[in-house]
C-alpha positions, 0 to 999 in steps of 0.5 A: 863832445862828438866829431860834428858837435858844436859848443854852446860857444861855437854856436853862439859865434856862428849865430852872432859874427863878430863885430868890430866897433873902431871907435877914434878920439881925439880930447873926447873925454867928457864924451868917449866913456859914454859912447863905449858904454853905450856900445856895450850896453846893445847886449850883442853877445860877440863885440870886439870894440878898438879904441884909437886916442889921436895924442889928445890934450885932454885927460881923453888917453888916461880916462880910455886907458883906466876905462880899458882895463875895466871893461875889455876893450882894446885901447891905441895910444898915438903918441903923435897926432895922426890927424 
């Protein structure tokens, strides 16, 4: 590649910024895998979705957990309810 040069990668950055989705749950596990999916599902090419689990009582924090791994997102665990 020559100085001044972009990749098809560095384009597609620069023509798509990055967008950061913070999705928060808190016993959302009937609810939560949907919405990523959906977030997902726009087809925007530079997406950096976070999901936060507020120390649910629901199966929420083990679903986004597995849910995590297979789709490449970030998953936050409070231990402790944050409010």
């Amino acid at each position: 590649m020559c100085p001044g040069q972009f990749s098809e990668n560095e384009i597609e950055m620069t023509s798509h910024p990055l967008v950061s989705i913070v999705a928060l749950s808190f016993n959302t596990g009937r609810f939560v895998g949907q919405a990523i999916e959906s977030v997902l599902a726009s087809g925007y090419p530079n997406l950096q979705i976070i999901c936060i689990d507020d120390a649910s009582e629901d199966n929420s924090s083990e679903y986004l957990q597995e849910l995590s791994a297979e789709l490449g997102f970030k998953f936050v665990q409070n231990d402790i309810n944050q409010g």
